[in-house]
N, C-alpha and C positions, 0 to 999 in steps of 0.2 A: 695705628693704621689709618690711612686717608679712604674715608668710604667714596663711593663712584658714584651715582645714579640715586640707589635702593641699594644696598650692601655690598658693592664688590672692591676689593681692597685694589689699591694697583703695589706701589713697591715693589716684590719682586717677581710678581704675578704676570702673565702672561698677557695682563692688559695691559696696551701701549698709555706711553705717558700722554695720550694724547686727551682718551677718557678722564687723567686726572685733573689737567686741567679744565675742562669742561665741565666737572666734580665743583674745582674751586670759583669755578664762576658763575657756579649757581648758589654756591657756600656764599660767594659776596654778596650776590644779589639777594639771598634770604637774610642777611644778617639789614638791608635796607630797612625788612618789613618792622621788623622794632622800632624804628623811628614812628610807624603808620598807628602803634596803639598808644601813643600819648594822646594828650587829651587835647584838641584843637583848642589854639587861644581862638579859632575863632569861630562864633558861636551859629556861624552859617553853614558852616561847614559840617554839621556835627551828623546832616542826613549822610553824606558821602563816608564818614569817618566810621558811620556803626555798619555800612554797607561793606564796606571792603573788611570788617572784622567778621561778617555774617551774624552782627547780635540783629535781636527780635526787635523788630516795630511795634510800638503799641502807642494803644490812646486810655489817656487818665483818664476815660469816662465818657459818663453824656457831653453834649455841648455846653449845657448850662455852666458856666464860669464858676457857679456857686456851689457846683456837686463837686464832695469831697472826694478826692481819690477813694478807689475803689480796693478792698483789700488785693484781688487780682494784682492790679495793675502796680503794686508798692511792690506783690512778688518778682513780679516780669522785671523792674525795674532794679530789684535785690538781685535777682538770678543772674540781668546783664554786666554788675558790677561783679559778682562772683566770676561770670563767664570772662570779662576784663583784665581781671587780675589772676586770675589763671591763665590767661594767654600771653600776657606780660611775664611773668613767671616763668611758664615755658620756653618764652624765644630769649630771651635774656640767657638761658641755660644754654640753647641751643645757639646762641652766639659764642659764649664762650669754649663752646664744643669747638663750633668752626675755627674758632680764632687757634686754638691747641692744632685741629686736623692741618690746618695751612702752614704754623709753623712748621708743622712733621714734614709738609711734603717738600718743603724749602730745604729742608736739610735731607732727603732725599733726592734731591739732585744736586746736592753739593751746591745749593745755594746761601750766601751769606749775605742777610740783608744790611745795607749800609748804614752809618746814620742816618737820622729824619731828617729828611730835605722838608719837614711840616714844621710852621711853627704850631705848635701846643693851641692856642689859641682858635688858630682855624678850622679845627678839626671837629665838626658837628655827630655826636654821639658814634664816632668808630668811622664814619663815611667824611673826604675832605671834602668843602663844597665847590667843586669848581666842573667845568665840563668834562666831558670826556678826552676831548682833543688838548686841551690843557693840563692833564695829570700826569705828575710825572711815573715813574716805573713803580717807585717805590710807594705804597701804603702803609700808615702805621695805624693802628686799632691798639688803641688802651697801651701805648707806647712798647707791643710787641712786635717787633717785625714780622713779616708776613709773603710769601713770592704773590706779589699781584699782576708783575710785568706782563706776562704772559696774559695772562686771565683779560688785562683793561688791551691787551694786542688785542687781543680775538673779538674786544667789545667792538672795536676798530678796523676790524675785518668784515667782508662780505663774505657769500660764500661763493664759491666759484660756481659756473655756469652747470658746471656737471651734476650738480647740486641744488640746483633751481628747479630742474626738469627730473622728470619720473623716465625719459627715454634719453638714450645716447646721444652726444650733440651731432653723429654722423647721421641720425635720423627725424634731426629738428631742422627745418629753414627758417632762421630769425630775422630774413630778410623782408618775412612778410609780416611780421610787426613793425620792425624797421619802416615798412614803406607806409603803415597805415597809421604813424606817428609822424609821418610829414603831412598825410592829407586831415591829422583829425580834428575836430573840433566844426567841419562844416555843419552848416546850416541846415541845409537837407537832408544829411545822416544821420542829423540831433532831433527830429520832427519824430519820430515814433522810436518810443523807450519802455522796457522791459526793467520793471525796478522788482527785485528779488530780496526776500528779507530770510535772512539765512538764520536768524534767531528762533523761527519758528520751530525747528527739529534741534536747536544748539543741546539738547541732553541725550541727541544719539550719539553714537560712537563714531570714528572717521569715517567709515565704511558707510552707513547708509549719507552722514551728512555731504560725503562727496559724490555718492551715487545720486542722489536729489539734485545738486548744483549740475551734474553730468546735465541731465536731462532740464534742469534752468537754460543750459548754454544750448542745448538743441532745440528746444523750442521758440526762443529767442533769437538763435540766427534764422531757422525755418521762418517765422513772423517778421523778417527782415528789420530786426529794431535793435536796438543798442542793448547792452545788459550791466546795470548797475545795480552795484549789492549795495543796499541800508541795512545799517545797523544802528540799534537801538546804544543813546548817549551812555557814559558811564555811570552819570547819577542815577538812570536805570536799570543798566543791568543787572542780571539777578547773578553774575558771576561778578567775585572776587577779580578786579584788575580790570575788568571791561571786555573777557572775552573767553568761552570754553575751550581757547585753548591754551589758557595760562599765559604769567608773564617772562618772557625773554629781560635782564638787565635793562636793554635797551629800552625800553616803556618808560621808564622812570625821568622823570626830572629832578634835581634836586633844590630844595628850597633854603638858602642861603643864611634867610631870618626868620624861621625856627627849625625843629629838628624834625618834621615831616617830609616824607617824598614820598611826591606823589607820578599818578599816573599823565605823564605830557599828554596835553590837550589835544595836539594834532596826530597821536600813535595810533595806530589802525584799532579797531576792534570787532570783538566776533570772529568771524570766517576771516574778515580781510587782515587778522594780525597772523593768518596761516595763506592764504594767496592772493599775489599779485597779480589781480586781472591784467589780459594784455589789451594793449589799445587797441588791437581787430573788431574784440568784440565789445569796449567801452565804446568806441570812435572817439574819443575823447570829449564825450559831452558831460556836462555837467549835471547834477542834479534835480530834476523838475522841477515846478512851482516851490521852490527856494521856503516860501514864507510857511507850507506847512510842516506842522512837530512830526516826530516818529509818532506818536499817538494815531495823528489823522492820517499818516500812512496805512498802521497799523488798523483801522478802523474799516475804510476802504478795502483791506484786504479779506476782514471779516466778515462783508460784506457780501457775499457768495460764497459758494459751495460745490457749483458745477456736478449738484446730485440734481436726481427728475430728469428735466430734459432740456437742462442748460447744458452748452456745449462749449461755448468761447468765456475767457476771459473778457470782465466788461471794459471799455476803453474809458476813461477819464480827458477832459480836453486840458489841458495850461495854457497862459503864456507866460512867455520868458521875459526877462526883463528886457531885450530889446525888440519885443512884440510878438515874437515868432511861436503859433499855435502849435502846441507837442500833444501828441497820443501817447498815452500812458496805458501801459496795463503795469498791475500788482499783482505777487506771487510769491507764494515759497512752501516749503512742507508739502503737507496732505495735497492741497491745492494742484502744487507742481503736476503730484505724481499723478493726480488725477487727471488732471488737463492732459497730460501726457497719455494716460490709460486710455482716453478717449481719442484723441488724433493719432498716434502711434500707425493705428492700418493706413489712414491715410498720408501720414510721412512716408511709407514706406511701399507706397502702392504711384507707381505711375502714372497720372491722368493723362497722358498722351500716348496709348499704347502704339509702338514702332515709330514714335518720333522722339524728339527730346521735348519732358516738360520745362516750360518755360520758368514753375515755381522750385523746382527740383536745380535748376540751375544759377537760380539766383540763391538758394540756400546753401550750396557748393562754394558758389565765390566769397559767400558770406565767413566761410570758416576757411579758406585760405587757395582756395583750387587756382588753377589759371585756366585759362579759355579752351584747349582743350582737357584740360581734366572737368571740365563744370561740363561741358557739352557727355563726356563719357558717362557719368554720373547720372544724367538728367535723360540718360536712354536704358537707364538699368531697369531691371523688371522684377527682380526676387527680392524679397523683404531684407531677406538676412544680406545679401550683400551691398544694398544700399546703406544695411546699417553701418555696415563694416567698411566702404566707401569712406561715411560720415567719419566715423572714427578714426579713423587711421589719417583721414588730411585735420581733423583736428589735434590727431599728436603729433604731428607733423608741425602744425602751427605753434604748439607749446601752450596747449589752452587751459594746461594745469601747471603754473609755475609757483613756485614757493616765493615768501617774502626771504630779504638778504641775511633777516637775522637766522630765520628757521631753518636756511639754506645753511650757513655757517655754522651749525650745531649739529647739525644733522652731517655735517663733513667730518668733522671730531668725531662725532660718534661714532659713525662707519670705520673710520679708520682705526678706533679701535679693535676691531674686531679682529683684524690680520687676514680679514677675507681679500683676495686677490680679484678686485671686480673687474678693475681693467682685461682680465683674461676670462676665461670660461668657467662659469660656474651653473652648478644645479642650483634652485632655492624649493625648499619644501614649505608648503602651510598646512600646518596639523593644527586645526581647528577643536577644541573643546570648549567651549565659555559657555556662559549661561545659556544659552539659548538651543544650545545643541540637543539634549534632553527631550527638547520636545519639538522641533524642527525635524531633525534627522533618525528621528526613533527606528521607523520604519526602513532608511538607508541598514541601521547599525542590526536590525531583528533580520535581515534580509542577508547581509552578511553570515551572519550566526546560522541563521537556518541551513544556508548552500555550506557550510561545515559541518552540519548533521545536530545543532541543537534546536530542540524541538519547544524547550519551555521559555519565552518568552521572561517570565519575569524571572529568570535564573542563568543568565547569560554572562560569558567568562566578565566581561567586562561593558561600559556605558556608553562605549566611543568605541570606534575603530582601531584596530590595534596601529601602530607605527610602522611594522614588518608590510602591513599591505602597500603602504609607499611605498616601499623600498622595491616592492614585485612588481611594480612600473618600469623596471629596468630587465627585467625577465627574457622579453620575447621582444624587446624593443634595438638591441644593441648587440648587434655579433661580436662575439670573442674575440680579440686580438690573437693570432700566432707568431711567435717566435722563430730565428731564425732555427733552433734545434725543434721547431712542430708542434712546443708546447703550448696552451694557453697562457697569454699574458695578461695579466687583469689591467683595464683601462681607468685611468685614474679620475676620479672626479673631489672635486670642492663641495661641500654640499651644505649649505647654510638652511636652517633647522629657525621659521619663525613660527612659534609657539604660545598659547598663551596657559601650557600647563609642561612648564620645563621640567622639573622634575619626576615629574613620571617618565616623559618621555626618552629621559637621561639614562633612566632607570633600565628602560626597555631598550637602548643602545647597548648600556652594560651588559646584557643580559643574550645579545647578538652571539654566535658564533663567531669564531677567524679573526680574533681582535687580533692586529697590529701593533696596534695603542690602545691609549683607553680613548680618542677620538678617532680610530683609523681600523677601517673592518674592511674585510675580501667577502663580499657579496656574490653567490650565485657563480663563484668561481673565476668570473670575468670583469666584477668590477674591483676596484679600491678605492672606497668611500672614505672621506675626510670631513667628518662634521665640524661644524662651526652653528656656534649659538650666538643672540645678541649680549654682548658685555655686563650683563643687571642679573642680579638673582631677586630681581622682582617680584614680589607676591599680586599686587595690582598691575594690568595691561592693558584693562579697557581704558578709552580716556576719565572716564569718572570714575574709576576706580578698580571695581570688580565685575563690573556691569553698568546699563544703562540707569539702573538705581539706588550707582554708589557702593557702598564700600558692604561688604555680608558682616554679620552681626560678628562673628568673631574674628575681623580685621578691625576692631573697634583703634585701637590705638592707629592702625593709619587713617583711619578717618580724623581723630582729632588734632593728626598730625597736616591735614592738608590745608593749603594755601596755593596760590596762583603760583607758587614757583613750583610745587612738585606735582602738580597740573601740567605743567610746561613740560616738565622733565619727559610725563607723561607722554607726551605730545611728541617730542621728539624721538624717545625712544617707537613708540608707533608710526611715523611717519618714516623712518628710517630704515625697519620693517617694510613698509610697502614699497620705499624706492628700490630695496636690495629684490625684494620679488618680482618688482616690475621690471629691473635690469636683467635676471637673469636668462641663459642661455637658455636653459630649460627650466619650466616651475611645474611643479606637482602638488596639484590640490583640489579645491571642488568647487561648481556652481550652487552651492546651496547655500552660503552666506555673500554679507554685502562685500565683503571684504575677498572676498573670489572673483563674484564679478567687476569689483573695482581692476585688480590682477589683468585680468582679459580684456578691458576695456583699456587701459595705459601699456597692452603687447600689440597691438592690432598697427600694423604698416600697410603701407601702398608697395603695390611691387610694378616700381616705375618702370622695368625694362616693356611690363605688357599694355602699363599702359600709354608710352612713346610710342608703340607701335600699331597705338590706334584704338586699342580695347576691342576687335572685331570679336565673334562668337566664339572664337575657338580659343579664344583669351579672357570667356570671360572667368572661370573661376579662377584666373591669378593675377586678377585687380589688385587685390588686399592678399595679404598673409597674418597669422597670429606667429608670433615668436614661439618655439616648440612648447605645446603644451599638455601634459597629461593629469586626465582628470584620475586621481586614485578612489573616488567612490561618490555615487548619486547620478544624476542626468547628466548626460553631457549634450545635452541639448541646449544651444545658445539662444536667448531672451533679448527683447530690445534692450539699449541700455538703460541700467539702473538697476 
């Protein structure tokens, strides 16, 4: 059987072939990384080579040239060749698992691979070495045929636009990118830069690290400056591949004259091998003072604190190479949020009360408004719906776009699912991961109590039950009648993003009025059809089980990880947030990053009111949030982030 992701068979299983190939073309691209643990012929290479295995850095000793290794350090030295040839060991296994898994699925779709169009000779350890665009259909590995066609299409594929964007393309104008890639690169809109170092939180999970960039780009267009993400080179990265969010196939270059492949010099890393800033908010300037390292960036930024009774980030001056003086500020992490904690009242406080501010409306046009949506905007007076102004014309701009490849996997993915997005659907997030325990204790003791249990530490359960989502539809959705008077239950889609599936499988089972075993009659009026994501996953954070990696007894996926099941990771999480963030309705909560991310990528403009001038009596339907109910905690809305 052709495993998917984390374990889900396809064959004759209800996942589309589409999961399997996206299966096998992450099969290809893990079968590369065995080329990455021979041993470099060449001996400069050897920091990068032990970096991308994760073995241990060490030093023989004092300086003194003359002090003998230290028994220590013979161990470190013993343990990394042990660690070597066990990982050599492993993937050499796990190569030939793939090479068997791919021939299966060829002959699963009644595919018969032809003779080699390879001569023998050119073929570097299972990989041919030639480009991508020059391969032909066929691969051969260890003179087994194998269906690669498909797998090196898709490497060859973008993803489409609908897949770039977290919103509907009827709710994106890309025309305002469009126009600010004919004006970029001026002189004057390159003079003050906002450089953002997205490495500094890169071991949190999606959720907080894009709620921090959220509040990067609001702060950066409010200080009218450009925003360029640095990221730290691959020889120092402290991640495998050059970036926490794993490697996509496409990373790789292949190297002709020996059997290494490595990560391409110019492939994004960090944050930017998961988004394509747009040139609104780059303006297309280039990098500041070019000659200094990530170090002295990174230096600079460590450099304050913005505790006591510092308030601004410090300005740095440059010049450019053709003279022209740049204002620099440095940021990212703690910093951000902080800077942000601090200005926040006064982002969202008027200083021209009953006129339009002048700085309110130059930050409007900054994220995409036209001349009168920046004048509307820049006469607003309540916090929350300035926020919600902000928001809604920056997803309107498309100020979270995915790169082509993230985009293109995360299309595969979706469509395996058989969720039907193009039409209406519910999404739910039921929330249990690490952090719930002791965040939402008091949400879950509070629930408990208003059911009549009184002892706190003997409560049915740890988390909120499942069933309380589902009572979101209760008093929200009148019954359908029939033409004979009866109730007719209204049908909904309802995609289930979880990061504890099987419980929550459990507690479907467990429903009254099954249909199916995915299809239940709710409440008398509804007809719920669940749908879950494709993976019987046991890890869903990006790093694994959590922000600190994998729990003791997921040990074997821990030593099973590398930049490609990292990636997997990545995709199947981001593919998660797109389906939530499209949905017609989402049902879940502001108590994690990953809710208010939700609410911050549903929030619109609702253009009819404001075409018609935005006067008083229009102002609360400036903005709309696409329908949303909270099933438990505040539903009180926070700036963003």
């Amino acid at each position: 059987m052709i495993m998917t992701g984390r374990g889900r068979g396809c064959g004759r299983s209800p996942v589309s072939a589409h999961v399997c190939v996206w299966a096998a073309l992450s099969a290809l691209a893990f079968i590369a990384v065995s080329s990455i643990i021979e041993t470099p012929s060449d001996p400069k290479h050897e920091h990068n080579h032990r970096r991308r295995l994760g073995l241990l850095t060490f030093s023989a000793g004092p300086s003194d040239p003359k002090t003998v290794e230290t028994i220590e350090s013979r161990v470190v030295i013993e343990e990394q060749i042990k660690h070597m040839q066990e990982r050599q060991d492993y993937i050499q296994q796990q190569n030939a698992d793939f090479r068997n898994q791919l021939s299966a699925l060829g002959q699963q779709v009644g595919y018969e691979a032809p003779a080699s169009s390879w001569p023998q000779q050119a073929i570097v350890d299972g990989i041919a070495p030639t480009a991508p665009s020059q391969m032909p259909p066929q691969v051969h590995i260890d003179g087994d045929g194998v269906l690669a066609s498909q797998a090196q299409e898709m490497l060859q594929q973008q993803g489409g636009d609908d897949y770039r964007y977290f919103q509907r393309m009827s709710d994106l104008d890309l025309s305002i990118d469009a126009s600010a890639r004919d004006e970029s690169g001026v002189k004057a809109e390159c003079s003050r830069i906002l450089v953002y170092l997205p490495d500094v939180i890169a071991e949190r999970g999606h959720g907080s690290q894009i709620n921090t960039y959220i509040q990067g780009v609001l702060a950066a267009t409010y200080m009218d400056r450009a925003m360029l993400l640095l990221e730290p080179p691959l020889d120092i990265s402290k991640y495998e591949g050059g970036s926490q969010f794993g490697c996509p196939a496409d990373a790789f270059e292949e190297v002709v004259t020996g059997q290494r492949h490595t990560i391409s010099f110019d492939f994004p890393m960090g944050l930017s091998r998961l988004i394509d800033q747009p040139t609104w908010l780059t303006r297309g300037c280039s990098m500041p003072c070019a000659s200094k390292s990530y170090y002295e960036w990174k230096q600079k930024s460590n450099s304050y604190s913005l505790s006591g009774r510092e308030m601004d980030m410090p300005e740095w001056e440059c010049t450019s190479a053709n003279g022209q003086q740049i204002s620099v500020v440095i940021t990212g992490g703690s910093r951000t949020r902080a800077w942000f904690r601090r200005h926040a009242e006064a982002m969202s406080r008027n200083a021209s009360p009953g006129g339009a501010d002048p700085q309110m409306q130059r930050w409007a046009t900054n994220i995409g408004a036209t001349p009168i949506e920046a004048e509307i905007f820049a006469r607003q007076s309540m916090s929350t719906k300035i926020w919600d102004y902000a928001l809604a014309l920056m997803n309107r701009s498309g100020f979270l776009k995915l790169q082509p490849w993230v985009a293109r996997d995360v299309e595969q993915f979706v469509k395996a699912m058989d969720l039907p997005m193009d039409g209406t659907y519910t999404a739910i997030h039921v929330r249990r991961g690490d952090k719930l325990a002791v965040e939402a204790r008091g949400n879950i003791i509070r629930y408990y109590s208003q059911r009549g249990y009184t002892d706190e530490s003997n409560l049915p359960t740890d988390y909120i039950p499942f069933v309380h989502y589902l009572e979101q539809w209760d008093n929200s959705d009148a019954c359908r009648i029939n033409a004979r008077g009866g109730e007719q239950p209204i049908k909904h889609n309802v995609y289930i993003a979880t990061d504890d599936p099987v419980t929550v499988r459990q507690e479907i089972a467990n429903l009254p009025n099954h249909i199916t075993p995915n299809t239940v009659i709710w409440n008398e009026c509804h007809q719920l059809t669940f749908y879950f994501n494709p993976t019987d996953s046991q890890a869903f954070h990006l790093n694994g089980d959590g922000e600190k990696g994998f729990y003791p007894n997921h040990k074997d996926a821990a030593e099973r990880e590398n930049c490609f099941t990292r990636y997997q990771r990545n995709i199947v999480g981001i593919a998660d947030m797109m389906v939530l963030s499209k949905a017609t309705t989402f049902i879940g909560e502001y108590n994690s990053n990953w809710g208010r991310v939700i609410r911050t990528l549903r929030v619109r403009l609702n253009l009819p009111s404001i075409e018609a001038g935005g006067n008083e009596a229009k102002q609360n339907e400036l903005t709309k949030v696409l329908d949303t109910r909270i099933a438990w905690g505040s539903n009180a809305v926070r700036e963003p982030g």
